[in-house]
N, C-alpha and C positions, 0 to 999 in steps of 0.2 A: 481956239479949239485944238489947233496944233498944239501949242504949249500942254496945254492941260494932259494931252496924250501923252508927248513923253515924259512929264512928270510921274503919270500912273504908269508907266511900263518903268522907268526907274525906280519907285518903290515897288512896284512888285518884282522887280529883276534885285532889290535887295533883300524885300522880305521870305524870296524866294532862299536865296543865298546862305539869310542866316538861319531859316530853317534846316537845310542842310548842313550845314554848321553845325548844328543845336542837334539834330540826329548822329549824325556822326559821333560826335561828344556823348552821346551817353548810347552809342554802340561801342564807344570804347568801356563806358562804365560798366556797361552790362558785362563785358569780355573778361573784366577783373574779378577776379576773385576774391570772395567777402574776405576780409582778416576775420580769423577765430580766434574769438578771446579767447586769452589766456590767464593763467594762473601768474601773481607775481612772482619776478625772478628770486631766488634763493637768496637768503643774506649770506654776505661772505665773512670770512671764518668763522666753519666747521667746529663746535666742540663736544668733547665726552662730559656728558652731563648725569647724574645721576640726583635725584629727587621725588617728593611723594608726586604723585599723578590722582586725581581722582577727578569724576565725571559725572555729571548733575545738567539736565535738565539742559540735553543735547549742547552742552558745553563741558571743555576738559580745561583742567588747570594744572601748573606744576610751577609747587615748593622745591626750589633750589636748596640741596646739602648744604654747598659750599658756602653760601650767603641769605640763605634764610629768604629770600627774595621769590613773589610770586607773578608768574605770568600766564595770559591764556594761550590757550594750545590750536594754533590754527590747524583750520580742515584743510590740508594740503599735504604733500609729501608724504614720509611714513606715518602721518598719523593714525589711518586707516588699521593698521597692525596695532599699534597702541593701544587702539580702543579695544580691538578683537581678543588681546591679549589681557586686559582689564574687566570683558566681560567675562574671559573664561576662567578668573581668578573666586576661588571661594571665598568672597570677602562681601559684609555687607552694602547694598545701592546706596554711591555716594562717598564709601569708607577710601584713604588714602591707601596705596600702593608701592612700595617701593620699584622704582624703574631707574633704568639705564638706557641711555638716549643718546644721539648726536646729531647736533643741531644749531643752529642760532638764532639769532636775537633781531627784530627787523620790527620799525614803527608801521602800524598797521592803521587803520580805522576803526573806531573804538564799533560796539553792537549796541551797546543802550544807547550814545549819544555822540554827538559830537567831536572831531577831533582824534587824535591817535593815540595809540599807548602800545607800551612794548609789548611784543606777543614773542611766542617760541614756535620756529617752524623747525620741527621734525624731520630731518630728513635722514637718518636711518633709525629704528628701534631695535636695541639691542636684547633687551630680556627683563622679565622682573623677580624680585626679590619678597615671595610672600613673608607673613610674617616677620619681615622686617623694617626699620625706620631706619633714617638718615643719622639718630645717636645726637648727640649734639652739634647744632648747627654751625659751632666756631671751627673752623678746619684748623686739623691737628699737624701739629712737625711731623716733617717724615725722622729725624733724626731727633736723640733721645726721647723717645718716647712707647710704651709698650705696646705693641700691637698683637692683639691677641688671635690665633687664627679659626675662621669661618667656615671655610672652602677652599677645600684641594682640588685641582681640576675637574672641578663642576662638584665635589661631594662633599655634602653640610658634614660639619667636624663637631661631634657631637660628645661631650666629656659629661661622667655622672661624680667625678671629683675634682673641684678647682683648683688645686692643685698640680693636676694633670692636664691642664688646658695648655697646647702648645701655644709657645709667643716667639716671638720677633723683638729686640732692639738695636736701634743702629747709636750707636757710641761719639758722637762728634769731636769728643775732645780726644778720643784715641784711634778713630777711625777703624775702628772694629765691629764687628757682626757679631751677636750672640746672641742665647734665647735656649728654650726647651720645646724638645720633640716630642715628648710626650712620655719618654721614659728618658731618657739622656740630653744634657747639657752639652749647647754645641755652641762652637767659636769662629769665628774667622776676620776676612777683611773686608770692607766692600768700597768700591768708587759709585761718585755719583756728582752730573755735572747736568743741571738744568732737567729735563723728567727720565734721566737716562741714568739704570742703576745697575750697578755688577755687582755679585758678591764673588768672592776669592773662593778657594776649596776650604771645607769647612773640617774642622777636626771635632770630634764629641767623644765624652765620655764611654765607656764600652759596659754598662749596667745592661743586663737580661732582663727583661719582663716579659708576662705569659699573655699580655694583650698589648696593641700598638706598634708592632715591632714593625710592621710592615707601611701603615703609613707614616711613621717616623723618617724611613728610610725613603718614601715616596716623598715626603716634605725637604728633606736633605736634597734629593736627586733634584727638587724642581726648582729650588731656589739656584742654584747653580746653573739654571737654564734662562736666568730673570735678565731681560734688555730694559725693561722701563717700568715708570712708574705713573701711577695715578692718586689723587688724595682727593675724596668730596665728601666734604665734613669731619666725621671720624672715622670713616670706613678708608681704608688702602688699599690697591687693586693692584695686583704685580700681572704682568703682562712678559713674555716669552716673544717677540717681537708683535705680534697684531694679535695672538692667542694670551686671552684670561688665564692664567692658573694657578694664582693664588688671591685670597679676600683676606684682610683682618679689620678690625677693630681697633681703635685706641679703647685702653683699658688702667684701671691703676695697676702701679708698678706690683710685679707677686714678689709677695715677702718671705 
């Protein structure tokens, strides 16, 4: 009978023990703080992308300029602006939009099924481009090739004679700048090492005209303010260090 007692006062002096144990342990659980999911981490390198956006049936997608290539658009980061910026476009539910985006590229989880596929996380949106497309999708030389211009610091460049349409060419084999302002024929030099482009002082011809004289002179002024460059598709984007201020086009050479 002895025996038998401290048998039962040693398992109750253990099952005492690891109760307290076992409390303790999940008083420290409790003391912890839930982790809050979170959204996944960003993919790394950042890039300027420019292509159609369009949105259907609480899903967004985007056709890349530069390679024709489509992918969906996660709910995360700037996408939020994206869409707010796509509803407030006058374009028909569904209809493609030209945007400008930066962002990358990350293997996600697919939505219909199984398995992953590349998606574009957004993470800033930059503005869109009504009325316009990507042009054709094989991205153009930045060098010899004619670039017709768009937009002057933020304002559509709108010509009612083709002939009059200011352009841009860069010269490879002479390493020259030249092109039309819209009344005068202008020259120069430019460097350019990897997205980084200068042009030289420009000289042009000195012809009067009774329209364009003053964006002429604003297209001179700003290229000379040009630190880099961008090309997605056929569209060129000149940039003034982190500021847009010039758009062209590839176009055929004007005769």
């Amino acid at each position: 009978m002895r025996g038998n007692g401290i048998s039962r006062a040693l398992v109750l002096s253990l099952l005492g023990a690891a109760l307290a144990m076992s409390a303790c342990k999940k008083g420290k659980d409790s003391a912890t703080p839930a982790v809050e999911k979170r959204e996944p981490p960003p993919p790394s390198g950042t890039m300027s992308l420019q292509g159609m956006y369009s949105y259907m049936a609480d899903a967004g997608s985007f056709v890349d300029c530069a390679t024709g290539e489509r992918w969906p658009v996660a709910q995360e980061g700037d996408n939020a602006k994206l869409e707010r910026a796509y509803g407030q476009a006058k374009i028909a539910p569904g209809s493609a939009l030209l945007v400008t985006v930066e962002g990358g590229l990350d293997a996600r989880p697919r939505v219909d099924r199984r398995g992953r596929e590349t998606t574009l996380i957004i993470q800033r949106f930059v503005r869109t481009w009504p009325r316009e497309t990507c042009g054709s999708m094989q991205k153009a030389a930045l060098e010899n090739t004619t670039w017709a211009l768009l937009e002057l610091n933020g304002k559509t460049i709108t010509v009612e004679v083709n002939d009059k349409a200011p352009y841009l060419e860069l010269n490879s084999k002479k390493a020259s700048a030249y092109g039309f302002g819209g009344c005068n024929r202008f020259f120069g030099s430019y460097e350019t090492a990897g997205q980084s482009l200068t042009l030289g002082a420009l000289g042009a011809t000195r012809m009067a005209c009774p329209e364009g004289m003053e964006q002429e002179q604003e297209l001179f002024t700003t290229l000379g303010t040009v630190t880099r460059y961008e090309i997605h598709g056929s569209k060129l984007m000149l940039f003034a260090d982190k500021k847009l201020v010039a758009r062209f086009e590839a176009r055929a050479p004007v005769q």
